[in-house]
N, C-alpha and C positions, 0 to 999 in steps of 0.2 A: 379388243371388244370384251375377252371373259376378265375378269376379276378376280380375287383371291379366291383359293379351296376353300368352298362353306364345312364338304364333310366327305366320306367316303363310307358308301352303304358297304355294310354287311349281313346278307341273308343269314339267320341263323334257327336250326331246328332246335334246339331250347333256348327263349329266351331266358329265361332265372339263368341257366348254368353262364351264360355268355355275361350275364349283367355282372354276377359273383366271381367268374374269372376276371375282368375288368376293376371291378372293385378290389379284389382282395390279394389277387397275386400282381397285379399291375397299378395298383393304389389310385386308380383314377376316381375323377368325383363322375357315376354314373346319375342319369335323370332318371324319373318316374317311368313306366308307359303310358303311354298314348295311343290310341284308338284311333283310326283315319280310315272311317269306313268308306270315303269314296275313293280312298286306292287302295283298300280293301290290306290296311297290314296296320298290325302296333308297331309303334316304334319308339324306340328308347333313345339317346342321345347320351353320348358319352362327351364329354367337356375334355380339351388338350389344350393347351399354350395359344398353341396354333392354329389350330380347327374344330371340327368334331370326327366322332365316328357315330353312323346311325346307324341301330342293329334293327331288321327288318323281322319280321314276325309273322307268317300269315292271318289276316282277317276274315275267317268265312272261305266257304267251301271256293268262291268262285275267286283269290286272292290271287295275284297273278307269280305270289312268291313260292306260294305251292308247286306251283309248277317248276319255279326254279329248284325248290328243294327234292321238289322228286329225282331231277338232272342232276344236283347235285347234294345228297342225301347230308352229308356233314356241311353244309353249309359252302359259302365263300364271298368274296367280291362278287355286286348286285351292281351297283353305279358309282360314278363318281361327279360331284354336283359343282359346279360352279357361279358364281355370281356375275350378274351382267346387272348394268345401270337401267336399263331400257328393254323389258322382254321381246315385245313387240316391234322395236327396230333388230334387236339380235334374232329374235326368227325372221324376219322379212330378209335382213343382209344374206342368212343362214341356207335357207328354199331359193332364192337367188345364185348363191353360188353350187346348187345342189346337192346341200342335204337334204335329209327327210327329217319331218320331226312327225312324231309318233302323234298317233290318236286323230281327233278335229284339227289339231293345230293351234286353238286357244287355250292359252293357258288356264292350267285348275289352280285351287288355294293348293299349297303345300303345308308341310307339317310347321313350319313356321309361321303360317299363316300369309305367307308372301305370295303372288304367281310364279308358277313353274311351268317350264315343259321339258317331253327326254327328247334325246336325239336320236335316230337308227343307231344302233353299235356296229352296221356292216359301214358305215361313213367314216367312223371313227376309230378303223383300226384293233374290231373285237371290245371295242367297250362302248356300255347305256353311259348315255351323257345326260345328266338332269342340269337346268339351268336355272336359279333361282335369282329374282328382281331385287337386289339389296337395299 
């Protein structure tokens, strides 16, 4: 059912320093920010071969990354995202076989502009599961 790694988030308390370690000691081509005020973070995108890395940022007081960074003050591993062909049959197989998926259960636009939704991380072994429609 899942698909290739689209990206693996990284909560990060400064985005600049995180873009510029990325860029400058690790020579990756880092992206712009972006503003996603309905999941309340900027996020930046970093370009690999093989994937991305998304640095997460909080947006506003109510950002749900805040609250990670307070938990985890220097940053860390947020989620890790994968791609399904079909959202809406991958959540229906998903709540079937008893996971949760977080929120209403409809997917939102993601920062690609594609539907997403996360999974419970107590389903998955201590990890947020984002599943984006490629």
């Amino acid at each position: 059912m899942i698909g290739r790694l689209n990206h693996v988030a990284i909560a990060v308390p400064d985005l600049d320093a995180a873009c510029a370690q990325y860029r400058d000691a690790l020579g990756a081509s880092v992206g712009a920010p972006q503003d996603e005020p309905d999941h309340g973070v900027t996020v930046v995108f970093v370009d690999l071969p093989n994937t991305k890395i998304e640095f997460l940022y909080p947006l506003g007081e109510n950002s749900p990354i805040a609250g990670f960074l307070e938990k985890n003050p220097a940053g860390g591993i947020h989620h890790i995202c994968y791609e399904v062909e079909d959202i809406l049959a991958a959540r229906d197989r998903l709540t079937e076989s008893g996971a949760r998926v977080l929120g209403s259960g409809e997917p939102k636009i993601g920062a690609h502009g594609k539907p997403v939704l996360f999974l419970h991380p107590k389903d998955f072994g201590g990890t947020l599961i984002e599943l984006e429609q490629s």
